[in-house]
C-alpha positions in Angstrom: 215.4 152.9 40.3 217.9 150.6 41.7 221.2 150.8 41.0 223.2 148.2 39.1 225.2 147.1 42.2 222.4 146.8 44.4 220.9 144.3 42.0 224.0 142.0 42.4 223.9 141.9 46.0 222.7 138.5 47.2 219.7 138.4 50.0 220.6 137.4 53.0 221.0 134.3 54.3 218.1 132.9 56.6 219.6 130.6 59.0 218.6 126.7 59.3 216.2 126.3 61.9 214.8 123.3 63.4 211.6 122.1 65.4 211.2 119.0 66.8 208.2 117.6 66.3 207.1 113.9 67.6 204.4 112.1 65.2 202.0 109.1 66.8 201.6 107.2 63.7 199.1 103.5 63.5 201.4 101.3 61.6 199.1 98.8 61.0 198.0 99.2 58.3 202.2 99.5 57.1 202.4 95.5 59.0 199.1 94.6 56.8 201.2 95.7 53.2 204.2 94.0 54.3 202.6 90.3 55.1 201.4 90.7 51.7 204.1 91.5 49.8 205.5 87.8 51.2 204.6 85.2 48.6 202.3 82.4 49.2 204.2 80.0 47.3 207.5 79.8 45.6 209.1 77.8 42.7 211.9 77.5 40.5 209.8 78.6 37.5 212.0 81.8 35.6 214.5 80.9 37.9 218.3 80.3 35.8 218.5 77.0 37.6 215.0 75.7 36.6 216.9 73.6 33.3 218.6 71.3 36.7 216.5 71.5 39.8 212.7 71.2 40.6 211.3 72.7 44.2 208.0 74.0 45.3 207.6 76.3 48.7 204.4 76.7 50.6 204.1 79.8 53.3 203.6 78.2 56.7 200.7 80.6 57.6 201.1 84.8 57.9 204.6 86.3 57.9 205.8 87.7 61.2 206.0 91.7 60.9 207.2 93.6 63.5 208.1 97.8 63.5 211.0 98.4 66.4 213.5 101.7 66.7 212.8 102.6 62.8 213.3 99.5 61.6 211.0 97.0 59.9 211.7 93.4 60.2 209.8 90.7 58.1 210.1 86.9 58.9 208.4 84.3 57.0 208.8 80.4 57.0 208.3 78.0 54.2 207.8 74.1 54.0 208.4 72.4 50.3 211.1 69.9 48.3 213.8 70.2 46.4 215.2 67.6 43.7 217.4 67.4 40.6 216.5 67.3 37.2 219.9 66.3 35.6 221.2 63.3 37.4 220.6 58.9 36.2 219.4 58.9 40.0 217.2 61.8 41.2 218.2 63.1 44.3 215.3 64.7 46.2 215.4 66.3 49.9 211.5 66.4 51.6 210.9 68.3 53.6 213.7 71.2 53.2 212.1 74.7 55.7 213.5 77.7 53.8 213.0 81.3 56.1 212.6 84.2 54.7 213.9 87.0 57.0 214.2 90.6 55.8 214.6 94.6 57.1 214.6 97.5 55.9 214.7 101.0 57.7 210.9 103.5 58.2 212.1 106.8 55.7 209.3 109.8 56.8 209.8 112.4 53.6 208.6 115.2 52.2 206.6 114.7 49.0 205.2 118.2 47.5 202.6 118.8 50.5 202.4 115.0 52.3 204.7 113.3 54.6 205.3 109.5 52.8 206.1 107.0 55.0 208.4 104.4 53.2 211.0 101.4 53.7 214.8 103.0 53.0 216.5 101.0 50.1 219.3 99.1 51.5 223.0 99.7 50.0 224.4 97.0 48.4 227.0 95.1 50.5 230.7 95.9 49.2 232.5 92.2 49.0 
């Protein structure tokens, strides 16, 4: 029977060990996801300003993805107009080009007994 000291002896520490391993991963089907998540079209509808200002944005074709160095970078153009709601004489500007340009950083974690392969949620900028 052990003894009451032996019992309150932590195990022994196992130290941290490491092993590099390289993964070949097809990340097209990540770039296929992404162009998706772009909308096809944009307006001001649930938008705050939607009471003074009118505008409609059409994607220009497929949004540019591309996967460098860990990081995920998605660029998408836009054609539409723009014009106020509020004013005796309507000012309207046609054709205004918004782009859309956005990255985010590959995160490879553990999740129970699968690797997930995810963007990294950006911190908010401190002003």
């Amino acid at each position: 029977m052990p003894t009451l000291a032996a019992l309150q002896t932590p195990p022994s520490q196992l130290p941290d060990s490491a092993l590099p391993v390289t993964l070949i991963i097809d990340l097209t089907p990540l770039e296929q996801t992404l162009q998706t998540t772009m909308p096809e079209r944009f307006s001001e509808a649930g938008h705050p300003l939607q009471n003074d200002y009118r505008w409609d944005f059409v994607r220009n074709g497929i949004p540019e993805v591309t996967i460098q160095d860990g990081f995920v970078t998605i660029h998408t153009t836009y054609t539409g107009d723009i014009e106020g709601r509020t004013m005796a004489r309507g000012c309207r500007l046609d054709p205004i080009y918004p782009v859309l340009d956005t990255t985010g950083q590959l995160d490879l974690r553990q999740e129970g007994n699968a690797l997930v392969l995810g963007l990294r949620i950006p911190k908010p900028r401190s002003a």
